[in-house]
Phi, psi and omega in degrees: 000100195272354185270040181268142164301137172288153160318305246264320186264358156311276167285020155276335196273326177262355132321266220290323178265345159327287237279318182290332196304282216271035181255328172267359173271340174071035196260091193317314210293303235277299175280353157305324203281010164266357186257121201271180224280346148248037177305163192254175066247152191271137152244168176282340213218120206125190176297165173255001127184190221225138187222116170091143160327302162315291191295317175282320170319301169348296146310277200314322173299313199283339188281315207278329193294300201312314161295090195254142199106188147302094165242209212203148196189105184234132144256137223249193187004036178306139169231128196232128149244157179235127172227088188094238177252003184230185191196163172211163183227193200152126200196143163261124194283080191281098186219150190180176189179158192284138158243190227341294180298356185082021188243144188291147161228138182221166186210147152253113163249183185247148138165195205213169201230114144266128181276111180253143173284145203200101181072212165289340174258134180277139184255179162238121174237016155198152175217130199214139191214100193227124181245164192267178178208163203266120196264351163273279174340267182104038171265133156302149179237093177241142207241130158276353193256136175343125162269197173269135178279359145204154175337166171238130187270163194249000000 
């Protein structure tokens, strides 16, 4: 079978639809248990990176306060390599939620996960979550519409 999934990006690709359940569920406890106890992370928003469970729960607490309702977190084009014990997945990102006013607000941002295996289970030990931004402006670009997957030359 040559188009069979390997396990191992099997279960990172079902880490990943985990990871959307419980982010629309706001369930904090459920998305920390993917993060091993030293993780890096980048987030778009925020400090400019987050070092250990504590500090990224923390974040992840200060995101939740800030967001208020039912929002959404889809991820589109995953691509998972597995080599050994590490692994890395990479994905664009659909996400959004009501604010103040009750009006959606979305955005797409990009990243990626490196995965290290720790027992049986796969962890995260770096996470970069990022949006691009208008290098005249210095605006963040955010879209509700599919962005382009490369510059448009000018």
């Amino acid at each position: 079978m040559p188009n069979a999934i390997h396990p191992d990006e099997a279960r990172i690709r079902q880490l990943h639809d985990e990871f959307e359940v419980a982010l629309k569920a706001r369930d904090l406890d459920r998305i920390m248990t993917q993060y091993a106890p030293d993780v890096v992370a980048f987030d778009a928003v925020g400090a400019l990176q987050f070092a250990g469970v504590p500090d990224y729960h923390a974040h992840w607490k200060r995101c939740f306060e800030f967001c208020q309702g039912e929002g959404f977190f889809e991820t589109h084009e995953l691509h998972v390599e597995v080599g050994g014990d590490l692994a890395y997945s990479r994905m664009l990102s659909h996400c959004g939620g009501p604010n103040e006013k009750g009006e959606m607000q979305t955005a797409w941002m990009r990243g990626s996960r490196v995965w290290r295996r720790q027992g049986d289970q796969w962890r995260v030990v770096h996470e970069h979550f990022s949006m691009p931004f208008d290098m005249e402006t210095g605006q963040v670009c955010m879209s509700d519409s599919t962005p382009p997957l490369q510059e448009q030359a000018g």
